[in-house]
C-alpha positions in Angstrom: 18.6 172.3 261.6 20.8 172.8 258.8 19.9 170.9 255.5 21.8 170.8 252.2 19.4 170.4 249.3 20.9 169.2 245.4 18.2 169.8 243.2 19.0 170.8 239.5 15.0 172.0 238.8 14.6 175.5 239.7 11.0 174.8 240.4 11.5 172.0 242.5 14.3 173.5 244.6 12.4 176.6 245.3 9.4 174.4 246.4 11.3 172.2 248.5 13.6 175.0 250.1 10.8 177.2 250.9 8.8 174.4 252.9 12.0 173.6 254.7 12.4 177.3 255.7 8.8 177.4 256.8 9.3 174.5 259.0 12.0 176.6 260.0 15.4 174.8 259.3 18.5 176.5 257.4 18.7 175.6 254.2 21.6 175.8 251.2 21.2 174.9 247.8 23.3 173.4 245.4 22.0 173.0 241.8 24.6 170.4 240.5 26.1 167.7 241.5 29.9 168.6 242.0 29.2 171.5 244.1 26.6 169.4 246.0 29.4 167.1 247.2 32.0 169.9 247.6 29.3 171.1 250.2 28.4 167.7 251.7 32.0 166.7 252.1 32.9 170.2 253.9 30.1 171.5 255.5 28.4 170.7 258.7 24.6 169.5 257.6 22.1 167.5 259.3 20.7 166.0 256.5 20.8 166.3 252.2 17.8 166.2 250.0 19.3 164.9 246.7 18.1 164.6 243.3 19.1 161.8 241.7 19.4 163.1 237.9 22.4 165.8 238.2 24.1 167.4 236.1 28.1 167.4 236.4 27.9 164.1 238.9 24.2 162.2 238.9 23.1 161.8 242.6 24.2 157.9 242.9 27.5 158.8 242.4 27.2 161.6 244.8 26.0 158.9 246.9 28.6 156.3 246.8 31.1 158.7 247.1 30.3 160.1 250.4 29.8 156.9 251.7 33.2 155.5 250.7 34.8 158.5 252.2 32.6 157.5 255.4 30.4 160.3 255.5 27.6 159.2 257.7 25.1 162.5 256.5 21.2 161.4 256.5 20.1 161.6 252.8 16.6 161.4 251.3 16.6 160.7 247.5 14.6 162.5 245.1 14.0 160.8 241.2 11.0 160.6 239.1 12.8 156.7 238.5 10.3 155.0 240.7 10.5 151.2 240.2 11.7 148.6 242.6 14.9 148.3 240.3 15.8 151.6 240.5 14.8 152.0 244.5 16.9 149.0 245.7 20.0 150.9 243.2 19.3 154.0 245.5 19.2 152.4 248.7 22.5 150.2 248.1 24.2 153.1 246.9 23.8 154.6 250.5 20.4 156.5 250.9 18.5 156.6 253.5 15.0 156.6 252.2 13.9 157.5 248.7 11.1 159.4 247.6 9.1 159.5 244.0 8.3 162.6 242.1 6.2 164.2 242.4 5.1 164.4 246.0 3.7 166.4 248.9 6.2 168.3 250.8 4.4 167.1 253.9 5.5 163.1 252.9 9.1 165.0 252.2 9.4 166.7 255.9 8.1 163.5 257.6 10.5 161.3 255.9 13.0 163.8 256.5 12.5 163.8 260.3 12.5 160.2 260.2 16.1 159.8 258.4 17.6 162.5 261.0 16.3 160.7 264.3 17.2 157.0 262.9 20.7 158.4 262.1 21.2 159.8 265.3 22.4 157.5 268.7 21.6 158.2 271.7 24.9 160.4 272.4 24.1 162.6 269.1 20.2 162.6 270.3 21.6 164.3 273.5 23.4 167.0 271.8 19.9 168.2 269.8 18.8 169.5 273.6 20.8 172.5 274.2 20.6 174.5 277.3 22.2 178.0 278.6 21.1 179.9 281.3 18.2 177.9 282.2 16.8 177.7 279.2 16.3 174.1 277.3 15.7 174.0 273.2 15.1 170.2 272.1 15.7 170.5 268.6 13.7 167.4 267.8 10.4 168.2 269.5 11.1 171.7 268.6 10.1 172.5 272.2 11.6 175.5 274.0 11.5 175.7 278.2 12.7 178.0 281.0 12.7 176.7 284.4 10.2 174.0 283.0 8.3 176.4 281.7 7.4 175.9 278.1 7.8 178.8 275.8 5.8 179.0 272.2 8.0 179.6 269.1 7.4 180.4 265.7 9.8 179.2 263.2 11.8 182.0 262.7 11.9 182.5 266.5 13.2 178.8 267.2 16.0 179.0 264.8 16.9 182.8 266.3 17.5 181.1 269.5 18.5 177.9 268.6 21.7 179.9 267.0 22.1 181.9 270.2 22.4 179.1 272.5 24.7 177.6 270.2 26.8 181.0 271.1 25.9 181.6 274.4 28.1 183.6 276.5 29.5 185.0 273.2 28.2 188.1 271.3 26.7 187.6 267.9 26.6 190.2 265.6 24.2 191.1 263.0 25.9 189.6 260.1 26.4 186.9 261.7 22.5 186.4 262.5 21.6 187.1 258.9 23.9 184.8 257.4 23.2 181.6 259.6 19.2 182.6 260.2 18.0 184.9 257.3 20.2 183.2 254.6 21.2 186.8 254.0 24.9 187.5 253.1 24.5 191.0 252.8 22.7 193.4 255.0 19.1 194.5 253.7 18.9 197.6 256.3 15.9 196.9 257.8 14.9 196.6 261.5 14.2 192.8 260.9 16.5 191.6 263.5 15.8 193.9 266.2 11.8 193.3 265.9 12.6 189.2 265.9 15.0 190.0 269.0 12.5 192.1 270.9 9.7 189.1 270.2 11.8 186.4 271.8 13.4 188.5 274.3 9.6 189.2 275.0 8.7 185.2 275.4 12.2 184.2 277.0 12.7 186.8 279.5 8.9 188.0 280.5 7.9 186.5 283.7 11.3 185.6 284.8 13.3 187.1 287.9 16.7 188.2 285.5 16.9 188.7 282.0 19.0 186.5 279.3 19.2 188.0 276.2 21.4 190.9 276.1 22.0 193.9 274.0 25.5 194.4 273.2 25.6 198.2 272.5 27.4 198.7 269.2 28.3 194.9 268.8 25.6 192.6 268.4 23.1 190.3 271.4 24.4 187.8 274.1 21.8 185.0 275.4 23.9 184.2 279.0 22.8 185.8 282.6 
């Protein structure tokens, strides 16, 4: 899943961003407030992590805006302001849930999770399982099958595929696979992609009468029979 995370403290953000990306979701950071909402407003996201003390536009603003432009995003609030005062403030403004400094990022991911499936119906909790070519990615369990068979993914691995069957039957390239899975925007040169490729093409297609992850010669991978 993609998550947006506004977090002014360097320390903090890199924390939070690299549990998120261990856990193996997409993650973009915004480190003030104005550009946080200028991404919440235009971007697709499942969910924001937002600090509450911002500079440029403080979090409950942030907050109250989106919501009065009707922006129905999942968002978890961050503040070291912990007292009932300041919780109920957060919660009418339009979060979600609302979680103290310091914590553990494990309390962070589980709330998370929690915010994204209450927030979803059951028409948006259909369109988490996608499916191509026989193969089925629930992107709430995090469970990946073919033919009922279930296949084991690391986290890297899961998002890799979870982006190809958002494209399947079209050709992704290699920028676009380090942009929306390696958070790369330039091209480090490396044989990253092709060893991640050849592991899931390994676990997806092994076993299986016809193969459904392609090699595009001199364009990019297509996950389609």
């Amino acid at each position: 899943m993609r998550i947006l995370l506004v977090e002014d403290d360097t320390h903090t953000a890199a924390f939070i961003a690299k549990g998120l990306r261990e856990d193996g979701h997409a993650v973009d950071h915004a480190s003030d407030g104005k550009q946080g909402l200028f991404l919440a407003s235009t971007e697709p996201y499942d969910a924001l992590v937002l600090d509450r003390m911002l500079p440029g536009l403080d979090g409950i603003t942030l907050l109250r805006t989106l919501r009065g432009a009707g922006n129905p995003l999942p968002i978890l609030l961050l503040t070291a302001l912990g007292d009932t005062d300041h919780r109920v403030e957060g919660l009418r403004a339009g979060a979600d849930d609302y979680l103290v400094k310091p914590f553990a990022f494990a309390e962070l991911s589980a709330r998370l999770d929690g915010i994204i499936k209450r927030n979803r119906g059951s028409s948006e909790r259909e369109a988490t399982r996608l499916q191509a070519a026989g193969l089925e990615l629930d992107l709430l369990s995090r469970e990946a099958r073919r033919e009922g068979r279930r296949i084991e993914l690391q986290p890297r691995e899961f998002r890799l595929l979870e982006y190809l069957l958002r494209h399947a039957g079209q050709v992704v390239t290699r920028t676009m696979l380090l942009e929306a899975v390696w958070d790369y925007h330039f091209d480090p040169q490396t044989n990253v992609i092709d060893v991640h490729i050849s592991r899931l093409r390994q676990k997806i297609d092994h076993g299986f009468e016809k193969p459904i992850l392609h090699t595009v010669r001199g364009a990019g991978y297509r996950l389609g029979e």
